[in-house]
Backbone as CSV, one residue per row, in Angstrom:
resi,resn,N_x,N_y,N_z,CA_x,CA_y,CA_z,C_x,C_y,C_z
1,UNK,0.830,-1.204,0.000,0.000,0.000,0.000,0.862,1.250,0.000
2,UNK,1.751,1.467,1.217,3.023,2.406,0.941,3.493,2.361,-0.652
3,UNK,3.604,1.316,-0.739,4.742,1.487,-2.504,3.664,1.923,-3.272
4,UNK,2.494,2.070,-3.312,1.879,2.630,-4.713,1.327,3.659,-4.009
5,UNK,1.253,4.259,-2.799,1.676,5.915,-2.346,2.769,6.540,-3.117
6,UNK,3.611,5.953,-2.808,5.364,6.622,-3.164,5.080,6.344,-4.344
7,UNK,4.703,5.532,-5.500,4.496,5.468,-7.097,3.654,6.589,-7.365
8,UNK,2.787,6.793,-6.864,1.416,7.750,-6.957,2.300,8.947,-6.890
9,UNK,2.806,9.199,-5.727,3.932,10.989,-6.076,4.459,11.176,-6.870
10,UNK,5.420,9.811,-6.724,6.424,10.533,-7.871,5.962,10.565,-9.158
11,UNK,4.901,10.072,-9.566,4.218,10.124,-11.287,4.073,11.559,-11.358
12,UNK,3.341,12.245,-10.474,2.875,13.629,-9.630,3.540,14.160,-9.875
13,UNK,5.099,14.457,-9.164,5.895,15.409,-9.616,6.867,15.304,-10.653
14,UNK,6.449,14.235,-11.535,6.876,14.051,-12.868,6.143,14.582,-13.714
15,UNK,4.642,14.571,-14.000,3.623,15.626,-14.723,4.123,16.894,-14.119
16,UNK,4.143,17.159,-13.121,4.144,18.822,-12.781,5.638,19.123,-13.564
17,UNK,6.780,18.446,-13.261,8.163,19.223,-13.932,7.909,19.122,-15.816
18,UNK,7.256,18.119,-16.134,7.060,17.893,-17.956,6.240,19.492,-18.149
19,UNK,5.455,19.474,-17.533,4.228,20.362,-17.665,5.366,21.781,-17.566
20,UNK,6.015,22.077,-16.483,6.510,23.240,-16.388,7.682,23.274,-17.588
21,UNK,8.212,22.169,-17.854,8.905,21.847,-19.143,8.726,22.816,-19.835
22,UNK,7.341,22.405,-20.847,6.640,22.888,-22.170,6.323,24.120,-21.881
23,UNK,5.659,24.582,-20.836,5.319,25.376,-20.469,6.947,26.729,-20.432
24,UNK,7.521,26.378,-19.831,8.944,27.423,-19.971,9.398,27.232,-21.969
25,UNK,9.290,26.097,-22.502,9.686,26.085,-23.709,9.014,26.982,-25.067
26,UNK,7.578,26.830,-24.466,5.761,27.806,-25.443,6.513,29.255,-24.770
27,UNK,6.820,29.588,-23.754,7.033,30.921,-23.280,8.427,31.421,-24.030
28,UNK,9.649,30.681,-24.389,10.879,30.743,-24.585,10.421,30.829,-26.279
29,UNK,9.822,30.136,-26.834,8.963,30.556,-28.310,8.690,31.480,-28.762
30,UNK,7.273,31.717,-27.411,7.033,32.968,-28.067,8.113,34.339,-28.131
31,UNK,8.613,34.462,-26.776,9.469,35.209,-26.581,10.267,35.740,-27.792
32,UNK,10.829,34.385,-28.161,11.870,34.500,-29.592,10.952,35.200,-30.834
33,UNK,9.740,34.911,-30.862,8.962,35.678,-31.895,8.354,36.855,-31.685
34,UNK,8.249,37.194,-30.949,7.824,38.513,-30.179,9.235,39.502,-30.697
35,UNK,10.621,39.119,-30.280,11.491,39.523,-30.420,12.084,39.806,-32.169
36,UNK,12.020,38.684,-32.859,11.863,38.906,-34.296,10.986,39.958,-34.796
37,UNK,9.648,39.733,-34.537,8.473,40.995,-34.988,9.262,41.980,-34.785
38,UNK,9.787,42.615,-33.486,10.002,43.430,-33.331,11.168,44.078,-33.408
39,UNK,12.330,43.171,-34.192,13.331,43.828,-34.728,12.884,44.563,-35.926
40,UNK,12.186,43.416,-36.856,11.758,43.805,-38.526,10.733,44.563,-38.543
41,UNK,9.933,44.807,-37.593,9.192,46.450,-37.478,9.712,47.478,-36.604
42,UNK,10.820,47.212,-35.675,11.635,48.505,-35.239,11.613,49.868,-36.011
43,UNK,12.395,49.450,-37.361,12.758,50.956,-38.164,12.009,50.138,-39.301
44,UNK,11.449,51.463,-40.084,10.353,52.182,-40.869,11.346,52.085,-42.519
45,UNK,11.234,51.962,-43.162,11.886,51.992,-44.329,11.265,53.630,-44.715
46,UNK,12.849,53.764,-45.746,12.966,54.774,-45.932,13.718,55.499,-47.179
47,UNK,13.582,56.439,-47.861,13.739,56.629,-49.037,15.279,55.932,-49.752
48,UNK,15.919,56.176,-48.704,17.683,55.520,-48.957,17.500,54.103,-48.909
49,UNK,16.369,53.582,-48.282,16.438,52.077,-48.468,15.841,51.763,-50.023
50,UNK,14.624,52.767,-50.260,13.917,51.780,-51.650,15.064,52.548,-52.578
51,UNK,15.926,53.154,-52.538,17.053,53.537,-53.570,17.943,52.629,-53.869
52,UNK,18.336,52.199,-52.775,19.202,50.564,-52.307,18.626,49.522,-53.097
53,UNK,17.361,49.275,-52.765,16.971,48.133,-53.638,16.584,48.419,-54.729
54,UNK,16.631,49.569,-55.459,16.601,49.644,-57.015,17.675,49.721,-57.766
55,UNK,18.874,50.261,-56.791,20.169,49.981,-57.237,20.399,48.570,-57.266
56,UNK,20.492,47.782,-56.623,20.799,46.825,-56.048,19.982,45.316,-57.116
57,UNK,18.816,45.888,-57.628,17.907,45.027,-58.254,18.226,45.416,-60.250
58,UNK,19.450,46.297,-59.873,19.984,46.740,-61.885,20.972,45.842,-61.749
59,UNK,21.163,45.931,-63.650,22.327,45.350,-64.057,23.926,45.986,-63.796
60,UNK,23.909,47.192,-63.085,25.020,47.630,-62.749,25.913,46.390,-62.293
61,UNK,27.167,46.868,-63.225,28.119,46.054,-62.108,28.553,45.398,-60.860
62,UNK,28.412,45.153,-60.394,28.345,45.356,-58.552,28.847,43.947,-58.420
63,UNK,29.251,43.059,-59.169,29.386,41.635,-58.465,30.807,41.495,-58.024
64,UNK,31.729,42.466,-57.886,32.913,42.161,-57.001,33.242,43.332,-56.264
65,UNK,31.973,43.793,-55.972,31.826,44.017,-54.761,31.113,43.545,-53.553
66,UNK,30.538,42.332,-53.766,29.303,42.069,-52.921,28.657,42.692,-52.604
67,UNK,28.406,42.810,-51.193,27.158,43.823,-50.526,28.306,44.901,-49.799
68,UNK,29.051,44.724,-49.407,30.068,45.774,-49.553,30.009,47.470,-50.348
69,UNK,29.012,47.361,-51.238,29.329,48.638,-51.341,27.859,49.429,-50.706
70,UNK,28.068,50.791,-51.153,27.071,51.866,-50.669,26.488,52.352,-51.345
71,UNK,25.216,52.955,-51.157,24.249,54.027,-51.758,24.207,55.292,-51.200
72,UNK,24.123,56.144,-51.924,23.609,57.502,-51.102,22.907,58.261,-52.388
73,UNK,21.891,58.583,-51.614,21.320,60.119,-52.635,21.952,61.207,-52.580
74,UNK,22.098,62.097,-53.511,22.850,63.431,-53.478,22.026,64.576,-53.257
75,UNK,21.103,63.935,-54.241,20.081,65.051,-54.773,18.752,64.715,-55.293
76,UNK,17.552,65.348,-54.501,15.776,64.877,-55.060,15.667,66.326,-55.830
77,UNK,15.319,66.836,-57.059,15.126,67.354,-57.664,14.224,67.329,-58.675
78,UNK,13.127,68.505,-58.784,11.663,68.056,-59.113,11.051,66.229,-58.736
79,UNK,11.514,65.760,-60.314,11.176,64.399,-59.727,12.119,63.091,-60.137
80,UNK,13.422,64.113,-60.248,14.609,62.889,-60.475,15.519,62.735,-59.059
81,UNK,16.497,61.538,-59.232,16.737,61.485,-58.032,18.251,61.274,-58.321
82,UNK,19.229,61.950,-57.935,20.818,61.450,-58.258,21.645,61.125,-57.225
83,UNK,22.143,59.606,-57.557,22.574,58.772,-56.679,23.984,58.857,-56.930
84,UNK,24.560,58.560,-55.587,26.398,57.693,-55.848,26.037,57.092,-55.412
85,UNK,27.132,55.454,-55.849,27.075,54.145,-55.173,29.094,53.771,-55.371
86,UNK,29.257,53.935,-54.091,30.621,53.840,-53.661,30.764,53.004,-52.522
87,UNK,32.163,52.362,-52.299,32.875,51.856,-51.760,33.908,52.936,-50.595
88,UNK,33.984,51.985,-49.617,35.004,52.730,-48.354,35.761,52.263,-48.331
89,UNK,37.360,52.733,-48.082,38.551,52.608,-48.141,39.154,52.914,-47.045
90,UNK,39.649,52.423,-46.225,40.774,52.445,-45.149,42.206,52.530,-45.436
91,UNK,42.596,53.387,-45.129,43.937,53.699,-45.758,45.166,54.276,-44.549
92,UNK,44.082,54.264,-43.114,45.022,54.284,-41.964,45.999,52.812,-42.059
93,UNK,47.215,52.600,-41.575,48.231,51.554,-40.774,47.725,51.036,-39.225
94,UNK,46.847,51.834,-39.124,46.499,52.179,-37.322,45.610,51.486,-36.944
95,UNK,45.805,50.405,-36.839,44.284,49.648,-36.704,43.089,50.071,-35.660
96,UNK,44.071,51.355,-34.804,42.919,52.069,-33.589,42.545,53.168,-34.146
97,UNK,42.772,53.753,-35.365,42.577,54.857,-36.015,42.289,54.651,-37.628
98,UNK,40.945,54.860,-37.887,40.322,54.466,-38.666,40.957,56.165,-39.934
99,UNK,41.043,55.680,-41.077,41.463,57.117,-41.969,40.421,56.293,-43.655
100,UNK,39.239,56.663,-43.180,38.371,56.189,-44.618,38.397,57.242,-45.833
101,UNK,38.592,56.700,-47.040,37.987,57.787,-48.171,37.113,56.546,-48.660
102,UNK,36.415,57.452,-49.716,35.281,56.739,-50.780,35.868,56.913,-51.934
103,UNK,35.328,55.557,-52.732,35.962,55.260,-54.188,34.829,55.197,-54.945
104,UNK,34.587,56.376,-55.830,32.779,56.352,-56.962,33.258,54.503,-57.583
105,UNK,31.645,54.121,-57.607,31.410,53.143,-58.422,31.088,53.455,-59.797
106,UNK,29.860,54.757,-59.609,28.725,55.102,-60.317,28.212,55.879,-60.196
107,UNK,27.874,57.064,-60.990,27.370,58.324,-60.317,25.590,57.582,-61.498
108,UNK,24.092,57.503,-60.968,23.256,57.306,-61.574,22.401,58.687,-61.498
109,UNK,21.477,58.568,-62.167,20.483,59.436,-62.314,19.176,58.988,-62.648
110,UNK,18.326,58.782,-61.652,16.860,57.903,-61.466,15.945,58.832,-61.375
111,UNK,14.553,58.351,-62.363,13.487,59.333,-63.116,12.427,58.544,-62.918
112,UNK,11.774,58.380,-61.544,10.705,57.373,-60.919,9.573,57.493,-61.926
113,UNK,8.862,58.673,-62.546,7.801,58.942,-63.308,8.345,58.224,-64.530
114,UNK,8.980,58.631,-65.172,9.536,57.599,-66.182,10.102,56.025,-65.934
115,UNK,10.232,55.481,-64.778,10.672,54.328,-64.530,12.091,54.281,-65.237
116,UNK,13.371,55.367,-65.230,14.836,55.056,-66.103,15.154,55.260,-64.947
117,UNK,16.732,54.757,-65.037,18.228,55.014,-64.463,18.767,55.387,-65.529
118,UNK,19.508,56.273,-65.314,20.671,56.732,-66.670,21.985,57.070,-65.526
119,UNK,23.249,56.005,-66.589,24.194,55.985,-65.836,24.956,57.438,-65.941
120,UNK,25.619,58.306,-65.409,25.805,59.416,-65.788,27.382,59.450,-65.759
121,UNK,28.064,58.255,-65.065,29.637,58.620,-64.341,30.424,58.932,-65.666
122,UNK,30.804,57.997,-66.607,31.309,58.056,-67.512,31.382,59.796,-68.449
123,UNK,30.190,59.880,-68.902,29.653,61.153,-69.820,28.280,61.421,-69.111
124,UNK,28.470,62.986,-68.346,27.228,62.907,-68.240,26.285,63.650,-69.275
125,UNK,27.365,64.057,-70.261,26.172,64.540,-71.616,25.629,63.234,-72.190
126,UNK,26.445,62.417,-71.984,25.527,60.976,-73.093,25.523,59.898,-72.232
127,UNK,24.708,59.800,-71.280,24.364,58.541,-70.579,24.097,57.510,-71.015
128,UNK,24.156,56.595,-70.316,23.716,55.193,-70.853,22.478,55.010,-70.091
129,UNK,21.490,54.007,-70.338,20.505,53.409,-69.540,21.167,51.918,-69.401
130,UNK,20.411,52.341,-67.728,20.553,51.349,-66.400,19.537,50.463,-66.776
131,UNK,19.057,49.097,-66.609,17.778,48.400,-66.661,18.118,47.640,-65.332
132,UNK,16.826,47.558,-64.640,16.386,47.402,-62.830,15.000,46.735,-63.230
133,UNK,14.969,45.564,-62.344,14.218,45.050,-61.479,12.910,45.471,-60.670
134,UNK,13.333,46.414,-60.228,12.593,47.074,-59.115,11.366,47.873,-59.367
135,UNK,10.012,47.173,-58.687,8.747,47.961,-59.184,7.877,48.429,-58.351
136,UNK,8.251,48.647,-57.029,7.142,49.352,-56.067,8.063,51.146,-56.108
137,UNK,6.720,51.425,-57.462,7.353,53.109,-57.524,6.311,53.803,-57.107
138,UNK,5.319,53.317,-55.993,3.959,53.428,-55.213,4.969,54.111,-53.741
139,UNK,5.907,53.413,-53.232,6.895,53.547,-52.048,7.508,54.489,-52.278
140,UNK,8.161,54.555,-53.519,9.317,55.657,-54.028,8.663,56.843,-53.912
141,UNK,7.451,57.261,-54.626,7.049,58.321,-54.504,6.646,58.578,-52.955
142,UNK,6.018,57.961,-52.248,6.032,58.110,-50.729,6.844,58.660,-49.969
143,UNK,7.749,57.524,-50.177,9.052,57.433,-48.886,10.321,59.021,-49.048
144,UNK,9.937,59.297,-51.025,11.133,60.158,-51.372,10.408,61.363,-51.710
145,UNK,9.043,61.553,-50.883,8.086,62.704,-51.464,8.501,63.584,-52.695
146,UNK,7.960,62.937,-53.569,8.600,62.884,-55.037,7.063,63.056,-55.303
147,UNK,6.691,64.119,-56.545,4.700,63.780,-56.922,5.075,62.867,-58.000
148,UNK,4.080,62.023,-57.890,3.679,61.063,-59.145,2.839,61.857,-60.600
149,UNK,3.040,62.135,-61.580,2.696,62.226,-62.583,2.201,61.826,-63.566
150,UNK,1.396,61.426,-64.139,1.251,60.863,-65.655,1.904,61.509,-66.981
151,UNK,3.101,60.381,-67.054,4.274,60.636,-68.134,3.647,60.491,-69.672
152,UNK,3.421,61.330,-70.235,2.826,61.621,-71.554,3.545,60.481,-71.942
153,UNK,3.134,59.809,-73.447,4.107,59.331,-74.211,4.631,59.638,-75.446
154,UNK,5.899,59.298,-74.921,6.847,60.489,-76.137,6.863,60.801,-77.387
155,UNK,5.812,59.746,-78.096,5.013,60.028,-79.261,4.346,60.757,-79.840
156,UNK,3.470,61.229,-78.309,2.443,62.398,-78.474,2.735,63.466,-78.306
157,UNK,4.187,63.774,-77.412,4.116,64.879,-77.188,4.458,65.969,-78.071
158,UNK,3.345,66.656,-78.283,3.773,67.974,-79.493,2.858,67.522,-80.328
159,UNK,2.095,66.207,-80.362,1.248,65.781,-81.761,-0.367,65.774,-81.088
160,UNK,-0.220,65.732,-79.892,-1.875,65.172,-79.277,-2.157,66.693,-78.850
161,UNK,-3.128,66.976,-79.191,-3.550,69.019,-79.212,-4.181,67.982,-77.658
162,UNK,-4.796,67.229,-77.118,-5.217,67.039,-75.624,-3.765,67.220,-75.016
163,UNK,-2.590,67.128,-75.229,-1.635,67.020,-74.161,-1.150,68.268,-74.577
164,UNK,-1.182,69.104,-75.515,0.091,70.325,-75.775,-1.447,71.424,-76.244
165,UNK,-1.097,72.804,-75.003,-1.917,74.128,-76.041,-0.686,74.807,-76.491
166,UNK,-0.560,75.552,-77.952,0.365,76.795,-78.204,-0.418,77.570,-78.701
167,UNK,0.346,78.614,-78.546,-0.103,79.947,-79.369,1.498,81.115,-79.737
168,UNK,0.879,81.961,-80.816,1.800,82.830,-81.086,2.292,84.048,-80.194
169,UNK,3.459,84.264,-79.836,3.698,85.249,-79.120,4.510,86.279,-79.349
170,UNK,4.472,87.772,-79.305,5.212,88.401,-79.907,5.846,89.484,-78.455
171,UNK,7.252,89.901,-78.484,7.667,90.258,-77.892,8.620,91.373,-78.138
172,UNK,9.181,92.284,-77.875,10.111,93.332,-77.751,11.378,93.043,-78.804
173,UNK,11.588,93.171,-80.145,12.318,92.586,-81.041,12.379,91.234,-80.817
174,UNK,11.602,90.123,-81.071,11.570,89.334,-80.893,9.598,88.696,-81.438
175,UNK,9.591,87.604,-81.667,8.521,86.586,-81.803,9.026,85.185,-81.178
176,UNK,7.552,84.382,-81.009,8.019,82.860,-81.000,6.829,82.239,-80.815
177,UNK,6.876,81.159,-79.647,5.257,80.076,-79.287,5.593,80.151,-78.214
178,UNK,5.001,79.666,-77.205,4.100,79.417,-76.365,3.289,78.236,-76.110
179,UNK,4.143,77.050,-75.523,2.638,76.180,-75.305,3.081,75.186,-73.609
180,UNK,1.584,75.121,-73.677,1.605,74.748,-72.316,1.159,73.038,-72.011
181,UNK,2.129,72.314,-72.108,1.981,70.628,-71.839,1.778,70.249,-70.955
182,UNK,0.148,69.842,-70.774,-0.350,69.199,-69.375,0.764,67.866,-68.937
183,UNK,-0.046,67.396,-67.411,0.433,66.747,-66.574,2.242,66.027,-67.024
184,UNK,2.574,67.451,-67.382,4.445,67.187,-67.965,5.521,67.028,-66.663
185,UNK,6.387,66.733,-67.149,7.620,67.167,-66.048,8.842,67.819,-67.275
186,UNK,9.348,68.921,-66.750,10.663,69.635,-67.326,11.016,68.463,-68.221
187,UNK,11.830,67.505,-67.423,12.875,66.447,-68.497,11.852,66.492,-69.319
188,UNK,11.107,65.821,-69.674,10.435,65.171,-70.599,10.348,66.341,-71.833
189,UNK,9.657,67.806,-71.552,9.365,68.860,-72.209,10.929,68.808,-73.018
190,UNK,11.832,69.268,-72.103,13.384,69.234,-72.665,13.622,67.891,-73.611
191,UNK,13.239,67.087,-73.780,13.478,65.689,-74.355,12.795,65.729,-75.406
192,UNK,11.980,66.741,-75.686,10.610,66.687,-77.017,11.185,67.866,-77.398
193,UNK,11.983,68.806,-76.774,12.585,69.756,-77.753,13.930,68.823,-78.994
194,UNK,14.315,68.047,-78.256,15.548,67.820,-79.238,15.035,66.321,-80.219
195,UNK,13.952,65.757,-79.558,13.036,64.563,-80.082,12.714,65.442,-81.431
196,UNK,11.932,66.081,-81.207,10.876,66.770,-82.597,11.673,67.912,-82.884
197,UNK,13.121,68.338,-83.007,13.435,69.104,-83.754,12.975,70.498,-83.519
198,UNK,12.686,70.831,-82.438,11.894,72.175,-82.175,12.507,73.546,-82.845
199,UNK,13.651,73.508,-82.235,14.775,74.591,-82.324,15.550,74.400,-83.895
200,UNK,16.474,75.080,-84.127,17.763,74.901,-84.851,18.661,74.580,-83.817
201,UNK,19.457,73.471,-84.391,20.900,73.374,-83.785,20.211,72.754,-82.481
202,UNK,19.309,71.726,-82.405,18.917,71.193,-81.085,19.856,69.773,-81.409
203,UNK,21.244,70.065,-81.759,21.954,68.436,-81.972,22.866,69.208,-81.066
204,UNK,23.089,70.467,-80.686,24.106,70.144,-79.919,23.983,70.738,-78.352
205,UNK,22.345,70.221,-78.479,21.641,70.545,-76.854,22.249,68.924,-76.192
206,UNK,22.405,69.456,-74.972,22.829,68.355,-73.972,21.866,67.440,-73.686
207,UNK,22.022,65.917,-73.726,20.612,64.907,-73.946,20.049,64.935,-72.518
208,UNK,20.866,65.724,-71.670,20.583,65.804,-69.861,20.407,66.807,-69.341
209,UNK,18.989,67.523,-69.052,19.826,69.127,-68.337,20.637,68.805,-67.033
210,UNK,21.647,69.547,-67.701,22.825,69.729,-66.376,22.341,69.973,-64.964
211,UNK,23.127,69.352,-64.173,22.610,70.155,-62.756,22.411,71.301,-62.241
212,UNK,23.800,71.780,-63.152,24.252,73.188,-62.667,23.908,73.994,-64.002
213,UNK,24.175,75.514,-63.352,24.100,76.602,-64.851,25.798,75.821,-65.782
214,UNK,25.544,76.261,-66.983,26.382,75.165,-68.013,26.571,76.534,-68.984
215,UNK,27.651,76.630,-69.494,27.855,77.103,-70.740,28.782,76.400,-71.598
216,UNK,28.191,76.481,-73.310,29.022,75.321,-74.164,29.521,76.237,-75.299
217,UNK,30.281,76.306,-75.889,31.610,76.877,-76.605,30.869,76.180,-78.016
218,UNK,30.210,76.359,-79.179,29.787,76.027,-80.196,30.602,76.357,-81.466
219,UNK,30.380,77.383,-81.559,31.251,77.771,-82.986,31.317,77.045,-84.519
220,UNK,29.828,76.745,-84.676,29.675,75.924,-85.746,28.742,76.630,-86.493
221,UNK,28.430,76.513,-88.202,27.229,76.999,-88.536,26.502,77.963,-88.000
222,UNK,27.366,79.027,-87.870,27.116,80.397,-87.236,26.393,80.776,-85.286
223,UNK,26.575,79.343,-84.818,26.488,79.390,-83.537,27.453,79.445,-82.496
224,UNK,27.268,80.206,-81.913,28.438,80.529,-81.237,28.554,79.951,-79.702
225,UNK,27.668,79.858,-79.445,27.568,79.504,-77.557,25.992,78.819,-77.559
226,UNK,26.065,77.634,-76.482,24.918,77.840,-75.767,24.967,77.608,-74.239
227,UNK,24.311,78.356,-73.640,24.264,78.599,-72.424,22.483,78.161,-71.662
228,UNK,23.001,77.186,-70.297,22.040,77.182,-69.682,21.805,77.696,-68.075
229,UNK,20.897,78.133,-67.653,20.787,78.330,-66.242,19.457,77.465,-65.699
230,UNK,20.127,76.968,-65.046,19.022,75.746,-63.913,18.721,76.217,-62.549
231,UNK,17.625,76.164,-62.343,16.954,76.311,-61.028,15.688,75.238,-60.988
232,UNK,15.571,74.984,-59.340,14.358,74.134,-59.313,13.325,73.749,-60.035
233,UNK,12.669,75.271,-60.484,11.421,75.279,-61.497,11.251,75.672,-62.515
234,UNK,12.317,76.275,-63.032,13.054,76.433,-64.677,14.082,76.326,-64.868
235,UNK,14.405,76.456,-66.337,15.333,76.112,-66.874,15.170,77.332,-68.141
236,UNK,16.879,77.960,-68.079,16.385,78.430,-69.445,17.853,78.333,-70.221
237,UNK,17.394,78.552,-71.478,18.830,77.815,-72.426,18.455,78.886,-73.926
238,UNK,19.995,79.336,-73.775,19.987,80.561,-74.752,21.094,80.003,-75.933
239,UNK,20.494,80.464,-77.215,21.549,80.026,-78.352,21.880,81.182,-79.077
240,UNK,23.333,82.037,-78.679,23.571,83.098,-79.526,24.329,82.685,-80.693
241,UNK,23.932,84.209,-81.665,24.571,83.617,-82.978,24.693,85.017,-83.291
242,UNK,25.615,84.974,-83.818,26.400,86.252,-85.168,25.346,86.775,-85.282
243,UNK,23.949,86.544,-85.499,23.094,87.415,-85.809,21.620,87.610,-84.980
244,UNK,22.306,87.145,-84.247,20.755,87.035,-83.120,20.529,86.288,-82.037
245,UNK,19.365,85.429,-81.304,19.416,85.438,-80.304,18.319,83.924,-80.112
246,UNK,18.433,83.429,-79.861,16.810,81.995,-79.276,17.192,81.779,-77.954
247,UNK,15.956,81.901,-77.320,15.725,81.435,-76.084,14.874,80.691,-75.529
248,UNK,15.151,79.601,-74.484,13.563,78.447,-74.629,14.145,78.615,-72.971
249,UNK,12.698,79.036,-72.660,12.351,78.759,-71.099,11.204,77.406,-71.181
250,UNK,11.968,76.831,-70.410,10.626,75.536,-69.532,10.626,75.717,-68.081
251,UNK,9.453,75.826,-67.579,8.994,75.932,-66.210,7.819,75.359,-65.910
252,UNK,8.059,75.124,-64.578,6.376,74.367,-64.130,5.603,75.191,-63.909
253,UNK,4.547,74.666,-64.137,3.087,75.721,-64.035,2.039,74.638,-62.913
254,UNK,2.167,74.059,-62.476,1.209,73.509,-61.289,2.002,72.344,-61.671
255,UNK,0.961,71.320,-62.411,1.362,69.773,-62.756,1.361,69.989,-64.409
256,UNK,1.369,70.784,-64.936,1.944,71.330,-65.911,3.314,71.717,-66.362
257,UNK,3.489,72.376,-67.430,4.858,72.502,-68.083,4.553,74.026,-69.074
258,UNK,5.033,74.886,-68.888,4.971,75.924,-69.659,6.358,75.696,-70.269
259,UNK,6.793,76.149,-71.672,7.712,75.931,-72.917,7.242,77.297,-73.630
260,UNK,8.785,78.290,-73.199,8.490,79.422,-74.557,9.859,79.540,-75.201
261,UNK,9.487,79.628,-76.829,10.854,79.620,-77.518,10.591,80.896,-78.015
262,UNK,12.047,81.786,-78.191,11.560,83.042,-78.853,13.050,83.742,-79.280
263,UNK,12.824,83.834,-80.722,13.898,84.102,-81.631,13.834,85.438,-81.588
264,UNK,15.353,86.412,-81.544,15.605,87.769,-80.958,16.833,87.592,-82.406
265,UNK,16.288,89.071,-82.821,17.060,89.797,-83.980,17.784,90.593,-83.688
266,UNK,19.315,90.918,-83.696,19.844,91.663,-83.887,20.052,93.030,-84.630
């Protein structure tokens, strides 16, 4: 009778330690997942990250570098975005004294409304296109408060009277047009000047507006210079000549594009 007392306990405090077992193991579980959640929702993604993975998702070079190298934005402008993607260099002896420079990979230039990369490092008058992977441009515009647009297509622009109004304009020794291209962005307007031949001498307009104000040394077929000045919301680009004068302003007008060209006589 004693021996199946003493059998009877100890079964007893064999369920109770199994039980506290599982019980510390379901708690040590969750714990660990509780802890995961809350690394990978800690930090918020953010414009330098979806830049990362659109770099990261092109055919750029990058395979001897591994993940080793870097991204950075330079510059959000209207609605392009210009990236470096470089490497760090240690060049201290000091192993307690760190002496880093950066080595360019790639200087890019990313146009979310248009969905391009254009590589710029090489020439940045004649870029190449980048081709990427990467398609949440729903985030991009978010994360890089960038406005989303509807990118005409480059077919129409200048041919569809719904996407382009002009009219004649006359000015102080001077005439020209006037027209105003709905839901445009600058690049694009600038890209349909040298597309459709707008101007004279639009072969030796730059296929990129520059970042900066630019002046170019021509001296061909009676052109002598062309000169641009860039700011946020225009752009204007002057072509003097031995005998006169063209000037094409593009500027934004809301979600619009105002474009005036206007030939000046000497």
């Amino acid at each position: 009778m004693k021996c199946n007392f003493i059998y009877a306990v100890i079964i007893f405090f064999i369920s109770i330690s199994c039980k506290k077992e599982t019980s510390l193991k379901e708690i040590q579980s969750n714990s660990k997942k509780i802890n995961v959640e809350y690394v990978e929702t800690k930090r918020k993604l953010d414009c330098g990250d979806m830049i990362y993975q659109i770099v990261k998702s092109s055919d750029l070079n990058l395979k001897d570098y591994k993940d080793e190298y870097f991204v950075r934005i330079e510059e959000i402008l209207n609605d392009s975005v210009r990236i470096k993607v470089y490497v760090e260099n240690n060049l201290s002896d000091n192993p307690s004294q760190k002496q880093i420079v950066e080595s360019t990979i790639a200087r890019l230039l990313f146009l979310p409304n248009k969905k391009e990369i254009w590589d710029v490092t090489a020439d940045p008058e004649h870029p190449t296109i980048v081709k990427f992977k990467f398609n949440d441009f729903e985030s991009v515009f978010k994360l890089c408060d960038i406005s989303q647009k509807e990118v005409v297509d480059e077919l129409q622009i200048g041919k569809n009277p719904k996407s382009i109004d002009c009219k004649t304009i006359t000015v102080e020794m001077g005439k020209g047009e006037e027209c105003l291209f709905k839901n445009a962005n600058i690049e694009d307007v600038y890209s349909s000047i040298i597309r459709d031949k707008e101007v004279d001498d639009y072969q030796y307009l730059l296929k990129l507006i520059p970042k900066n104000d630019k002046s170019i040394l021509i001296n061909k077929n009676g052109l002598i210079s062309i000169e641009y000045k860039v700011n946020k919301d225009k752009v204007e680009i002057k072509f003097s000549y031995d005998g006169g004068l063209t000037v094409v302003n593009i500027e934004n007008d809301n979600n619009d594009v105002k474009r005036t060209i206007i030939y000046y006589v000497n």
